[in-house]
FIKOLPA-99049 format. One record per residue (C-alpha): residue in three letters; y, x, z; chain. Coordinates in nm, 3 decimals. Example, Ala and Ser with C-alpha at 12.3 -4.5 7.8 and 13.67 -1.06 7.14 Angstrom:
% FIKOLPA-99049
{node 'ALA',{-0.450,1.230,0.780},'A'} {node 'SER',{-0.106,1.367,0.714},'A'} 
This chain:
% FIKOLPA-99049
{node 'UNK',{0.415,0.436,-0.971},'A'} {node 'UNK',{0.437,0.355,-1.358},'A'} {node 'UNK',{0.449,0.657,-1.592},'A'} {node 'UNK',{0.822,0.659,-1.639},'A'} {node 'UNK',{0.856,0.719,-1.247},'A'} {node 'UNK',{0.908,1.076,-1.187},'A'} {node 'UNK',{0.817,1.033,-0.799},'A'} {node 'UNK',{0.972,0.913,-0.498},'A'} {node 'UNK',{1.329,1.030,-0.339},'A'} {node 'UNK',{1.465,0.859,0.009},'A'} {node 'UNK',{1.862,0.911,0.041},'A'} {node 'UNK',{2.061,0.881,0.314},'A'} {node 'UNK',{2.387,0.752,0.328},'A'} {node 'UNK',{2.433,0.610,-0.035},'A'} {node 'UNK',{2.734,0.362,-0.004},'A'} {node 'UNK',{2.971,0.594,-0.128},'A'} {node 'UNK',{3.075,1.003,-0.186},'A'} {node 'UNK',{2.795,1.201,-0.259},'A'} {node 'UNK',{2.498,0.959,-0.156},'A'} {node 'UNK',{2.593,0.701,-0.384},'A'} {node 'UNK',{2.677,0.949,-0.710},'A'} {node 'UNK',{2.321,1.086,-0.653},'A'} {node 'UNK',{2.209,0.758,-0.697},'A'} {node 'UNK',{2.252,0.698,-1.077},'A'} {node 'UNK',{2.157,1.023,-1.230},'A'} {node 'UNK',{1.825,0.982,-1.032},'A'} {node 'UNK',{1.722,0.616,-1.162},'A'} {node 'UNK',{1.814,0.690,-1.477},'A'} {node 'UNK',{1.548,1.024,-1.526},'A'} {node 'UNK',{1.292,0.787,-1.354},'A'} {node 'UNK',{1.295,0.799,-1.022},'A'} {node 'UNK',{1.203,0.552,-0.791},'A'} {node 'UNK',{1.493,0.561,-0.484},'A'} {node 'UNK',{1.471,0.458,-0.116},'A'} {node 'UNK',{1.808,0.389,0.017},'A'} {node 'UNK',{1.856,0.447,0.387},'A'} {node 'UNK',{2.205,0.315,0.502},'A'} {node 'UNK',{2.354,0.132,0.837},'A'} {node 'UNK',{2.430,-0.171,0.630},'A'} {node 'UNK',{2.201,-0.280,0.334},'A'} {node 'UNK',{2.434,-0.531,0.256},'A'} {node 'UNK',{2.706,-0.295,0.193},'A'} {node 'UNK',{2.456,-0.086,0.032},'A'} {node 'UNK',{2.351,-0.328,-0.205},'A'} {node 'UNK',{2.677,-0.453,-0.268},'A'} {node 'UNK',{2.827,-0.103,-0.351},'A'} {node 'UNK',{2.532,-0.021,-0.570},'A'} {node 'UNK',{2.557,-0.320,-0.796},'A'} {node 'UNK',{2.891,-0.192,-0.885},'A'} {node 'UNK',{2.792,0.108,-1.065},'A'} {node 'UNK',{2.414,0.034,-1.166},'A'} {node 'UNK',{2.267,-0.172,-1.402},'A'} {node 'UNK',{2.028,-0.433,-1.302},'A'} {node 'UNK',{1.745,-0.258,-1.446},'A'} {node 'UNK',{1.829,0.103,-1.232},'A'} {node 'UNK',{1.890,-0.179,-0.945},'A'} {node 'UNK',{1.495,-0.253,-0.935},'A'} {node 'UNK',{1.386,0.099,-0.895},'A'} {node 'UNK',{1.622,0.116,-0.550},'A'} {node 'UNK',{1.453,0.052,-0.195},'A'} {node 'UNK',{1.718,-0.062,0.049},'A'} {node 'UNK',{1.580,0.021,0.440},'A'} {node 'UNK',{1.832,-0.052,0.683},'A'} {node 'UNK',{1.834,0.277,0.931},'A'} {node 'UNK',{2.100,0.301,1.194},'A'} {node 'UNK',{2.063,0.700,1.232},'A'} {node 'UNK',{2.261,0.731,1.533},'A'} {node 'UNK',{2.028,0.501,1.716},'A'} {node 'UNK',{1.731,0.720,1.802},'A'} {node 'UNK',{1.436,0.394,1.813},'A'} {node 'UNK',{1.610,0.259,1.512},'A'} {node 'UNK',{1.496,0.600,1.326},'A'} {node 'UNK',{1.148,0.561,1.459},'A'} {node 'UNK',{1.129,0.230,1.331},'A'} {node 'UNK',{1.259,0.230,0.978},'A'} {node 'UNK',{1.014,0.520,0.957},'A'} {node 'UNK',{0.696,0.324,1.039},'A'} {node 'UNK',{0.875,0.097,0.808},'A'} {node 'UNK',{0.847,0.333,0.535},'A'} {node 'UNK',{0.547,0.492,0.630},'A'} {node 'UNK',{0.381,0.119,0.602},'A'} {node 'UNK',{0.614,-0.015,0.304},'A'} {node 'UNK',{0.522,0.288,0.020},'A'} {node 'UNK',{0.180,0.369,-0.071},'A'} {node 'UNK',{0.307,0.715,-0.282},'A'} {node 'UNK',{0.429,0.998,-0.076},'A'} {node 'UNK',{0.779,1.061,-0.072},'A'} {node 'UNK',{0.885,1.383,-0.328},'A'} {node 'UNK',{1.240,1.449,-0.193},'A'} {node 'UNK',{1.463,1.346,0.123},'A'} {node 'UNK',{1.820,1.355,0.085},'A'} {node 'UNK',{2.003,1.364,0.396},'A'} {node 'UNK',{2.349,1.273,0.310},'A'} {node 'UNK',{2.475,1.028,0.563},'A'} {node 'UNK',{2.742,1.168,0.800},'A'} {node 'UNK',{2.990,1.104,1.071},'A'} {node 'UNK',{3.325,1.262,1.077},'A'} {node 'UNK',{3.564,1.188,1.324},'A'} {node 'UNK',{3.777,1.469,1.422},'A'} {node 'UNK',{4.065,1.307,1.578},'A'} {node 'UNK',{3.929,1.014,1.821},'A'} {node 'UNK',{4.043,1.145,2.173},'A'} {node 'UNK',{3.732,0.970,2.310},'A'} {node 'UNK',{3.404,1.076,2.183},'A'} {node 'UNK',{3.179,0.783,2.085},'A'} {node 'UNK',{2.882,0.739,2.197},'A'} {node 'UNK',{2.507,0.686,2.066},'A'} {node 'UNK',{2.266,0.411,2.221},'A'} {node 'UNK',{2.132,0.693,2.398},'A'} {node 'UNK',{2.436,0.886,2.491},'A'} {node 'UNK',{2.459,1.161,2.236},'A'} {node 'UNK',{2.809,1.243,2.066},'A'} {node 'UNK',{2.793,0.989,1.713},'A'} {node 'UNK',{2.862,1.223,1.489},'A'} {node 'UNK',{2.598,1.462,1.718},'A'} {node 'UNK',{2.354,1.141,1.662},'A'} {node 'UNK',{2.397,1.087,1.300},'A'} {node 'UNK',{2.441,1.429,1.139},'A'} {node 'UNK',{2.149,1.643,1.313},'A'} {node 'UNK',{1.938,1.467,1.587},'A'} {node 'UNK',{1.940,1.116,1.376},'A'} {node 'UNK',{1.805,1.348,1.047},'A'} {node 'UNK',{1.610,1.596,1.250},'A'} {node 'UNK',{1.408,1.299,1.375},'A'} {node 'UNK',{1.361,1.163,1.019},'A'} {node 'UNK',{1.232,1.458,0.881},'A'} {node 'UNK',{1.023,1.553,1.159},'A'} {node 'UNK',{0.840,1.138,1.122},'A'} {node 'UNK',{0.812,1.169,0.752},'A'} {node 'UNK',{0.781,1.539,0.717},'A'} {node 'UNK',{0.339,1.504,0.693},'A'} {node 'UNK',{0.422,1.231,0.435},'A'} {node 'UNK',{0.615,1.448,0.248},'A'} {node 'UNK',{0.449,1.767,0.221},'A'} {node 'UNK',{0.126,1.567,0.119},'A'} {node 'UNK',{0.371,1.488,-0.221},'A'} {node 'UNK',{0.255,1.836,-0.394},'A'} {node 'UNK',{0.162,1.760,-0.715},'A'} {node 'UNK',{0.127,1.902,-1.057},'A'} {node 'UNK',{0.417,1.755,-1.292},'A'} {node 'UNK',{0.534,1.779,-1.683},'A'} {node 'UNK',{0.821,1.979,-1.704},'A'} {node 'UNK',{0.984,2.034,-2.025},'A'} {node 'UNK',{0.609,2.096,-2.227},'A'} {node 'UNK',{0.450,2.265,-1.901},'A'} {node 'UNK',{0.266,2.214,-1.668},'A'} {node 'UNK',{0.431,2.333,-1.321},'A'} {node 'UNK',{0.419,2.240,-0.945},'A'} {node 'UNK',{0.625,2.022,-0.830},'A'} {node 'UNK',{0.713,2.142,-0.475},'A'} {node 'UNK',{0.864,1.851,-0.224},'A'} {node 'UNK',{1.231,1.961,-0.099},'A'} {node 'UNK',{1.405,1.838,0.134},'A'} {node 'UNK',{1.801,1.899,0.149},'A'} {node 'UNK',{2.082,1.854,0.412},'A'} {node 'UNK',{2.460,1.880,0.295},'A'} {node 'UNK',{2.713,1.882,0.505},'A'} {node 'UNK',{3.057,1.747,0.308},'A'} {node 'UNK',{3.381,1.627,0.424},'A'} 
């Protein structure tokens, strides 16, 4: 990471709402972004609307299908494999709400979707990057002081 890069935040979930508005206040303090979404085309194409080339080339697009249970596993080891630095912060911001289908859809393995993609498709992301993440501990510059920077991890739930 160069000096300007605070550390390293994965996002879930960032083609629009919430996901996508976190997206531009982080680049611009200096963070370095990976972008987990069902479609990195759409990803990338909805990004390059509202970011400037320059906050485009701190952004990591990994293509993640979180209601497909393997597909989790493997984006991880992608990411695992892919970045040398620990990841700092998840995000888990992609969701799935369907309220009025009369037929529940289902996940490759059978679960409810929105079941799949808002807790067991997150839950398993966590838990495969969670070592990786608490290893991100580190003393930072905040403001004149020296402070620890403790990795987070945060879940919303929006509709």
């Amino acid at each position: 990471m160069g000096k300007n890069i605070k550390g390293l935040v994965l996002i879930t979930g960032t083609t629009s709402g919430v996901g996508l508005n976190t997206l531009k206040p982080l680049l611009r303090i200096g963070w370095e972004v990976i972008a987990v979404n069902r479609s990195n085309k759409r990803a990338v194409e909805t990004a390059q609307q509202s970011l400037t080339d320059s906050e485009m080339k701190n952004i990591n697009f990994i293509e993640i299908d979180l209601s497909d249970l393997d597909d989790v596993r493997n984006g991880c080891n992608e990411i695992l494999r892919k970045f040398k630095n620990p990841i700092n912060s998840i995000i888990c911001n992609a969701a799935v709400y369907k309220p009025r289908l009369r037929k529940p859809e289902r996940s490759p393995q059978g679960f409810e979707n929105s079941m799949a993609v808002n807790h067991f498709g997150h839950f398993l992301l966590i838990s495969l990057l969670l070592e990786n993440v608490l290893s991100s501990e580190r003393e930072i510059d905040l403001n004149g002081k020296t402070t620890k920077f403790k990795p987070r991890i945060t879940v919303l739930g929006t509709v």
